[in-house]
C-alpha positions in Angstrom: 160.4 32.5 118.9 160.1 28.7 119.4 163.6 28.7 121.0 162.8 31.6 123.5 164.9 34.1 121.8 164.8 37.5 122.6 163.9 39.9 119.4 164.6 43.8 120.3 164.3 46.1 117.4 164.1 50.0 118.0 163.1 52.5 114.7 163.7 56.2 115.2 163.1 58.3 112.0 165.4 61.4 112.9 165.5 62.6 109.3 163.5 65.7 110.1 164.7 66.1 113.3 168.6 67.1 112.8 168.1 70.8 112.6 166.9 71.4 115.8 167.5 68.2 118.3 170.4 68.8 121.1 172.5 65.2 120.5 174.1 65.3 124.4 170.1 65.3 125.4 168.9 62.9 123.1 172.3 60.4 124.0 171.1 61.2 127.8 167.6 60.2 127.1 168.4 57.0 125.3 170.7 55.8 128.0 168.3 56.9 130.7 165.6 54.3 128.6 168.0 52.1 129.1 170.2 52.1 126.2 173.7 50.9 126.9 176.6 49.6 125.4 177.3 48.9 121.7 173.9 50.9 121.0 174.6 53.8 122.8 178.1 53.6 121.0 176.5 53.5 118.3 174.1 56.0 118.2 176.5 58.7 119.6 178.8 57.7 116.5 175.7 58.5 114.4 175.2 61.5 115.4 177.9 63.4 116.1 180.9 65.0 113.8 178.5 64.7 111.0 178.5 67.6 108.3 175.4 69.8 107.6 174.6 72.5 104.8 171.9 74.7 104.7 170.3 75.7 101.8 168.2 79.0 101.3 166.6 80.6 98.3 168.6 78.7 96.0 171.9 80.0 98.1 173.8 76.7 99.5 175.9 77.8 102.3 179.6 76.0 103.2 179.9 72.6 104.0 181.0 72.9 108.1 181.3 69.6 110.7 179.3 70.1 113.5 179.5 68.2 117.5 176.0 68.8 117.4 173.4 70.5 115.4 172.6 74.1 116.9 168.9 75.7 116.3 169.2 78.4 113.8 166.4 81.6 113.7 164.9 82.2 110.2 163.4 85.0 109.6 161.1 85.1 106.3 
């Protein structure tokens, strides 16, 4: 800070939120916050083409690689 550096950190805790987000709306919301560049590069890398399982009484379902997570109904 003595040498009038700028410091920009950003923390997002997604952990919880990969079942249900849409990634094209959240990408669209970072860059209309002003997110550009190597960040927005990297966050879309992040997010998308990752695998996902679900798991459900004990029953693990296939391994599949998704563009985006989709919401899924469950019914108890």
């Amino acid at each position: 800070m003595e040498h009038r550096q700028k410091i920009l950190a950003i923390f997002y805790d997604l952990t919880n939120a990969f079942g249900t987000m849409c990634v094209p709306i959240l990408l669209r919301k970072f860059e209309m916050n002003g997110v550009r560049g190597v960040a927005l590069d990297w966050l879309r890398s992040s997010l998308t083409g990752r695998t996902q399982v679900v798991k459900v009484m004990q029953r693990v379902g296939k391994w599949e690689r998704t563009v985006y997570p989709s919401e899924v109904s469950v019914v108890r």
